[in-house]
N, C-alpha and C positions, 0 to 999 in steps of 0.2 A: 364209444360215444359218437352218436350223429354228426357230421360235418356240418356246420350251420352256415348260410351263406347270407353275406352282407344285404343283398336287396338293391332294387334303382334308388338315388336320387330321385328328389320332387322333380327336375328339370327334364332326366331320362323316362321318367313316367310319362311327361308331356309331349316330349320327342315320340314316343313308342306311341303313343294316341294318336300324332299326328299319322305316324304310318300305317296306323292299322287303319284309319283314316282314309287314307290314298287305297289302298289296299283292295277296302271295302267300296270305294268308286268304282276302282279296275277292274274289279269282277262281278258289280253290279250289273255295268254298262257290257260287258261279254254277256253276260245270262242274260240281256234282251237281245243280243245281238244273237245269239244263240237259237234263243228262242224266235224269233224272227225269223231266223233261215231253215231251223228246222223244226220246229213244233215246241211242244212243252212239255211235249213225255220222253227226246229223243234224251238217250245215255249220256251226251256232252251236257245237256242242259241240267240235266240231275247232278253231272257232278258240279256243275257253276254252284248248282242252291248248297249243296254239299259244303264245298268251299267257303259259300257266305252265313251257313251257319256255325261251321267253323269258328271265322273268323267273328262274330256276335257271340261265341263261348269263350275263345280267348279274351276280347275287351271286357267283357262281364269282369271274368275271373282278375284281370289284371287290373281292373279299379276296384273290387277289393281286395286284393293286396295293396293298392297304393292308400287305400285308407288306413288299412294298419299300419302303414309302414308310416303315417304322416299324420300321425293323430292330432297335432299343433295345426293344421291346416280347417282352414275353413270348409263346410260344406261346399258351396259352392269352384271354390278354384280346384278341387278333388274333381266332381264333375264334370268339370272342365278340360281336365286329362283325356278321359277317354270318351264324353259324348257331345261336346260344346267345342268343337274342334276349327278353328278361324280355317280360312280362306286363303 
């Protein structure tokens, strides 16, 4: 039999949005800075976009799972998890 595993919390989902979050700044702001100093074909630059589609696969997939995992929640504060992320 499969090991089943518990899943986040609604508050660790929001936590984890927050940092994918931060995340997604950090290697925004490198892939200009990237592309500034060296072009936008150079290999550092491709791996930044690399990186930032990366992390846009992980957040997808990880707000649906936290929809499954929170069916009692609202659309919106679901949302809010991984793309409506405060300041």
């Amino acid at each position: 039999m499969p090991r089943r595993f518990p899943g986040f919390s609604f508050k660790q989902h929001q936590l984890t949005g927050q940092q994918i979050y931060n995340a997604r700044q950090f290697f925004g702001e490198l892939l200009n800075n990237l592309a500034n100093s060296y072009g936008d074909s150079a290999r550092p630059v491709k791996l930044a976009e690399n990186i930032l589609e990366i992390i846009d696969s992980l957040r997808k997939s990880l707000d649906e799972v936290a929809c499954i995992e929170n069916p009692d929640r609202e659309d919106w504060e679901l949302n809010q998890c991984y793309y409506a992320v405060e300041e």
